[in-house]
C-alpha positions in Angstrom: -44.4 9.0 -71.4 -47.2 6.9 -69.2 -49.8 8.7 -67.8 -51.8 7.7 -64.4 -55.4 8.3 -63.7 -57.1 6.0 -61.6 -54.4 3.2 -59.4 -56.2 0.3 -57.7 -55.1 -2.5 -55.7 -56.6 -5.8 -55.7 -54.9 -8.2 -53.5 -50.8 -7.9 -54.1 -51.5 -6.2 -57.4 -52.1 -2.9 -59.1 -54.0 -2.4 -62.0 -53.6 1.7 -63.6 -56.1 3.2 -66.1 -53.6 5.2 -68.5 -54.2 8.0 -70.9 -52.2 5.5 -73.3 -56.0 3.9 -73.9 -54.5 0.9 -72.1 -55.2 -0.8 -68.6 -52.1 -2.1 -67.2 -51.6 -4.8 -64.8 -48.1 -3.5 -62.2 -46.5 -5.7 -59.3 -46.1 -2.8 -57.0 -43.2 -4.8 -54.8 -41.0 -5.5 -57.4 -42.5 -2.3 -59.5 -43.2 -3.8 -62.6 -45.6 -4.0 -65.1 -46.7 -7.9 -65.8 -49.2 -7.1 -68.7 -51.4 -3.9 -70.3 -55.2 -4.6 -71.4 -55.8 -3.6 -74.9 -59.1 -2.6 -76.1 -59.8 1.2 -75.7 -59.6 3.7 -78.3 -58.7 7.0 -76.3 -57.3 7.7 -72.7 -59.0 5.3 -70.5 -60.5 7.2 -67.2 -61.9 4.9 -64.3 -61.0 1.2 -63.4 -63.3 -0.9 -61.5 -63.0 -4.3 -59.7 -66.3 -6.5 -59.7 -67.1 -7.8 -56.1 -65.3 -11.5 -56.7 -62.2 -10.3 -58.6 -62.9 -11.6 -61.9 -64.0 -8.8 -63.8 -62.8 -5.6 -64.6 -64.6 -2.7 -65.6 -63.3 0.4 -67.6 -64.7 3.3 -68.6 -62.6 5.8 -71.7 -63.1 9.0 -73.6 -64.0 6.9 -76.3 -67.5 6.3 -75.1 -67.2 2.4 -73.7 -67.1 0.6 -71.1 -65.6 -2.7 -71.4 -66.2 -5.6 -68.9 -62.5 -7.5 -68.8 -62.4 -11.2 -67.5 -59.0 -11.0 -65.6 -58.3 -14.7 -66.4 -58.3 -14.5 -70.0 -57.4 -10.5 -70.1 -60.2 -9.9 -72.8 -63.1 -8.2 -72.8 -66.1 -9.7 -72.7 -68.9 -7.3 -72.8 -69.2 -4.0 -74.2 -71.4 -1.2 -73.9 -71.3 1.9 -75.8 -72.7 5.1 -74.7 -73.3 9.0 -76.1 -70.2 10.6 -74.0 -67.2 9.9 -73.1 -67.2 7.6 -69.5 -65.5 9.3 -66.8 -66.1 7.2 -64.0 -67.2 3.2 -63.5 -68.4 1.6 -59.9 -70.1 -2.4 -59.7 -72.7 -2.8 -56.7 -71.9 -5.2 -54.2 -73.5 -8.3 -56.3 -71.1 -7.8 -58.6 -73.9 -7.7 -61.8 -74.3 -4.3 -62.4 -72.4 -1.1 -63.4 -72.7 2.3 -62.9 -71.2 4.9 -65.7 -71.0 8.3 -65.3 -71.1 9.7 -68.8 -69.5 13.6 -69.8 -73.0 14.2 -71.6 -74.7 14.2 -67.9 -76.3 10.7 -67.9 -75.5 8.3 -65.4 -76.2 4.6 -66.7 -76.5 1.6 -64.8 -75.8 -1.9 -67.2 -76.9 -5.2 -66.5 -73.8 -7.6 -66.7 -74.8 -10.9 -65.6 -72.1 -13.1 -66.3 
């Protein structure tokens, strides 16, 4: 069984953060899924779209947050933190994410890509 937690839409697509430890990429008209993302080791909480569309970020109970290029579907940074990351948000220049960690610390990472 597929768990939800976070749904986003970006453009004609939906991308779902699951509690399968995967991010998967849906077609919401024809309600299929087109691809997952693999790279988390526990339920994966918050998705985030970077400003441009290129770039993913997640956040997981298993204390990372992954930058995805959405090109390629890899990750291509990683940072990994003392709790488990319950929530991810880019500012509007699209280099820098906030993560809200479950040990109270709020970090903001400096992806310039």
């Amino acid at each position: 069984m597929l768990h939800f937690h976070t749904q986003i839409f970006f453009g004609r697509l939906l991308y779902s953060a699951s509690f399968d430890s995967t991010i998967k990429l849906w077609d919401p008209e024809l309600g299929s899924l087109l691809y997952s993302l693999i790279g988390h080791r526990n339920h994966v909480y918050s998705v985030a779209f970077s400003p441009n569309g290129e770039y993913l970020a997640s956040g997981s109970l298993d204390k990372c947050v992954h930058i995805w290029s959405l090109k390629e579907h890899k990750i291509v940074k990683t940072y990994t933190g003392n709790g488990s990351i319950f929530e991810v948000c880019w500012n509007k220049e699209g280099n820098k994410v906030a993560a809200c960690s479950g040990d109270g610390t709020l970090c903001v990472l400096d992806f310039r890509m």
